[in-house]
C-alpha positions in Angstrom: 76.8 98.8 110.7 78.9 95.9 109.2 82.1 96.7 108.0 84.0 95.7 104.9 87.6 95.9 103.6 89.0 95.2 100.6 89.5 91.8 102.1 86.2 91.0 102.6 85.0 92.1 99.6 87.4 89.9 97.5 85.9 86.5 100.1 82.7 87.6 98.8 83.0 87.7 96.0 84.7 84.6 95.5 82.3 82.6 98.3 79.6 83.8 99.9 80.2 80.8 102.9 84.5 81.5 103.1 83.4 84.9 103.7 81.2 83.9 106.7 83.4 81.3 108.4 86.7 83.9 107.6 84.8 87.3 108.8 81.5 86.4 110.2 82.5 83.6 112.4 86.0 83.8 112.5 86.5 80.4 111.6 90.3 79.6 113.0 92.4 78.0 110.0 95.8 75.6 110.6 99.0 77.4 110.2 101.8 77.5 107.9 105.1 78.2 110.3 106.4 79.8 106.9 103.5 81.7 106.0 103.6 82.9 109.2 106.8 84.3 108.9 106.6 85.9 105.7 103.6 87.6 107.9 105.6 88.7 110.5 108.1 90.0 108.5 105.9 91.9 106.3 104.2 93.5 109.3 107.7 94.5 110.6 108.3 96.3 107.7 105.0 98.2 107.3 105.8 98.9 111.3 109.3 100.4 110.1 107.9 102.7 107.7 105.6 103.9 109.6 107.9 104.7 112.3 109.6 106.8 109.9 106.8 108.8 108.9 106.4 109.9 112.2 109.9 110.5 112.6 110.8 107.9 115.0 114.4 106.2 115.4 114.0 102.6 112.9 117.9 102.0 113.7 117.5 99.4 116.0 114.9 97.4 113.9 117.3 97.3 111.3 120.2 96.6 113.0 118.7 93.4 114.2 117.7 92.6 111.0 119.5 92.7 108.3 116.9 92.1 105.6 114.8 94.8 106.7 117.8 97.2 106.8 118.3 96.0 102.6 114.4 96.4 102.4 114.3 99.9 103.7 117.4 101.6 102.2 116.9 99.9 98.9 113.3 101.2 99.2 114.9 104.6 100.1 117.2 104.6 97.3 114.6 103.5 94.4 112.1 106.2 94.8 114.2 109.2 96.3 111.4 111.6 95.6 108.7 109.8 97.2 110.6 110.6 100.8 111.3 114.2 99.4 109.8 116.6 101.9 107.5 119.1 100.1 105.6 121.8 101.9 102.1 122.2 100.2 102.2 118.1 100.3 99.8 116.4 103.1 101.1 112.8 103.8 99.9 110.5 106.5 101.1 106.7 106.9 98.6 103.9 107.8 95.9 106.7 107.2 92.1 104.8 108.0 88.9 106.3 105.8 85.5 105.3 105.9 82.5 105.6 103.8 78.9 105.0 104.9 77.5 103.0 101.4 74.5 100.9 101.0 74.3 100.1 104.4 77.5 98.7 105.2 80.9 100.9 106.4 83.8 100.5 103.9 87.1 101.0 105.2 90.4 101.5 104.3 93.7 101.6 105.6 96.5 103.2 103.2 100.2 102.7 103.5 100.7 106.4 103.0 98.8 108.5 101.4 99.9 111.7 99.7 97.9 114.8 98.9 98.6 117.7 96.9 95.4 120.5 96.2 95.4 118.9 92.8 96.5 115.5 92.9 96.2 112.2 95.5 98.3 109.5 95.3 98.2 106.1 97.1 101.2 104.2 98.2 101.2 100.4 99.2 103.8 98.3 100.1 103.8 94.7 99.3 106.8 92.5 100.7 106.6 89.8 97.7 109.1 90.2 95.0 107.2 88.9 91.8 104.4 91.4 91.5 101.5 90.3 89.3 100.6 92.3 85.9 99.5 95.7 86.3 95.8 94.7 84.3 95.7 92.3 87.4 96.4 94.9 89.6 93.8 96.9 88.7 91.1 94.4 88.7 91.7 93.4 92.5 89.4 95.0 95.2 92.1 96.8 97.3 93.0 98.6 94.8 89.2 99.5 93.6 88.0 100.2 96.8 91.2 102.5 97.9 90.6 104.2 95.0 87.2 104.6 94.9 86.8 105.6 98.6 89.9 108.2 98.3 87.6 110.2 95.4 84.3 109.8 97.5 85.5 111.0 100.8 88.2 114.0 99.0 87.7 116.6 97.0 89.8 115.1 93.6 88.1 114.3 90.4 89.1 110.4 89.1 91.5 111.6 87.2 93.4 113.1 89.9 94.2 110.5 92.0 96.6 107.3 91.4 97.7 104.0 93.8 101.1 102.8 93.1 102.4 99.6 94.7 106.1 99.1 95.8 107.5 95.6 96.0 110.6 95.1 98.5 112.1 91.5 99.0 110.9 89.1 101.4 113.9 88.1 104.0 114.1 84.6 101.8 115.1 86.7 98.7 117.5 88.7 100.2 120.9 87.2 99.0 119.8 87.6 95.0 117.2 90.5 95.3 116.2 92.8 92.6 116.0 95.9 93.6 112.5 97.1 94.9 110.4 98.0 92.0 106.8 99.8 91.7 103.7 99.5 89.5 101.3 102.5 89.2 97.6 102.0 88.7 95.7 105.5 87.1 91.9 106.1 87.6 88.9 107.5 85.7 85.6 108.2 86.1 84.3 105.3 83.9 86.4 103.0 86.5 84.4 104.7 89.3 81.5 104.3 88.1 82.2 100.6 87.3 83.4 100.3 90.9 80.2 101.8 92.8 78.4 99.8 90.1 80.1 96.2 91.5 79.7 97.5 95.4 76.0 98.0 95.0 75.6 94.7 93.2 78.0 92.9 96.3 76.2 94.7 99.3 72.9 94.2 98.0 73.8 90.5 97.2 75.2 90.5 100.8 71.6 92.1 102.0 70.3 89.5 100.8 71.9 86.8 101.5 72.0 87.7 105.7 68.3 88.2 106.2 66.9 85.0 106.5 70.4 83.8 108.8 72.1 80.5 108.9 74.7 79.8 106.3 75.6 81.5 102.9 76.0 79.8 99.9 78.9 77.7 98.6 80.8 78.3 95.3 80.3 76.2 92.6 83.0 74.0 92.5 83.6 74.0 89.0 84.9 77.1 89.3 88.1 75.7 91.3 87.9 78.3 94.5 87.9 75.2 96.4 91.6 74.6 95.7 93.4 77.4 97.4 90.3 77.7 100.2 91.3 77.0 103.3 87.8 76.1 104.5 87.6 73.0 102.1 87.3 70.3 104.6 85.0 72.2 106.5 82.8 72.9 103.4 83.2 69.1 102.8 85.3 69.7 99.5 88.7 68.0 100.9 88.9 66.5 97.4 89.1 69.4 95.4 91.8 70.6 97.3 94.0 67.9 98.6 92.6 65.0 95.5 91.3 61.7 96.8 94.0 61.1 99.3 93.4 64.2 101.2 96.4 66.3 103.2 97.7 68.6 105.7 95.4 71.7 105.5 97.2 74.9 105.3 95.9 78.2 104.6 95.4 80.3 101.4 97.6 83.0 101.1 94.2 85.4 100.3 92.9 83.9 103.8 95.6 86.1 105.6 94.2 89.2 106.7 96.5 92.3 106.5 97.6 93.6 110.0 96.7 97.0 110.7 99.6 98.9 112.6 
């Protein structure tokens, strides 16, 4: 059974063909040094926090890093009762679920997720300081699917559960940071429904599309995915990424999968 993450979801929705040659194939893309960095350092924190779920020492990641150490105890400081111990409260970090739907496995990984016998809340941590609106927010698929697969596989109502994003500095930001700040996403039914609605349309769409085998379709490029794609010159659409005079090809930021700890 073929998997899909929030991730893929997003690809396919977008292209049918930079989801093949990103999750299908595996389609290696050039690397930014920077980009790459930003990844590491993002993954270091998620590792961090984790590691203080479970109760582990973090001292000596932050000592040898001084913009984690800011990250973490201004994270700490900004959302005290988040870290508050409570008794009747489950709460796992990196916590994996899985739903069996249309066919296909959707998965999940949460941040932490905390659970109360009337109430579910999702945390995710983002190490980007500008954080987009929240109406964007809630249109993207990670936080639809999280959503969505939290109600199906629990026994909360909608209007129970909530995801709210924390954004901490990057190391870059570090010497004029604002302090780490949150955005809170609620959930209803009619969003649910609108949500199962959109992954029976994708996965059938996706059904579809892999019966008869060899490639999917391309975007129209008048829609201007080409741009930020990473797979332009591959798809033979250099020029609406790079103009006539073409370039170095770099990745997308949405081409970068998450790392799961």
């Amino acid at each position: 059974m073929l998997t899909l993450t929030q991730s893929h979801l997003r690809q396919l929705e977008i292209c049918p063909r930079r989801y093949q040659y990103g999750y299908l194939e595996q389609v290696p893309v050039p690397t930014d040094p920077e980009m790459l960095e930003r990844q590491r350092w993002g993954t270091q924190f998620h590792l961090v926090m984790q590691q203080r779920e479970l109760g582990l020492p973090i001292e000596g990641f932050l000592r040898e890093d001084a913009a984690l150490d800011t990250a973490v105890q201004g994270l700490l400081a900004a959302a005290p009762e988040l870290f508050a111990a409570q008794g009747d409260r489950f709460r796992q970090s990196e916590h994996r679920r899985t739903l069996a739907f249309n066919g296909y496995l959707l998965t999940a990984i949460y941040d932490l997720l905390l659970l109360e016998p009337n109430r579910g809340q999702i945390i995710d941590w983002k190490t980007y300081q500008h954080p987009p609106k929240q109406a964007q927010l809630a249109k993207h698929w990670q936080t639809r699917l999280y959503l969505y697969l939290l109600v199906e596989t629990s026994d909360l109502a909608p209007e129970q559960v909530s995801m709210t994003y924390w954004f901490v500095a990057p190391p870059n930001a570090a010497a004029h940071a604002e302090p780490p700040s949150s955005i809170a996403i609620a959930y209803s039914e009619a969003e649910h429904q609108r949500t199962e609605a959109d992954l029976r349309r994708l996965t059938d769409q996706l059904t579809v599309l892999l019966t008869p085998g060899g490639d999917l379709p391309q975007v129209n490029p008048e829609q201007g995915h080409c741009a930020d794609c990473s797979y332009a010159v591959r798809c033979q659409r250099w020029a609406e990424r790079f103009g006539i005079g073409g370039g170095t090809v770099l990745p997308a930021i949405a081409d970068i999968a998450e790392v799961p700890l």
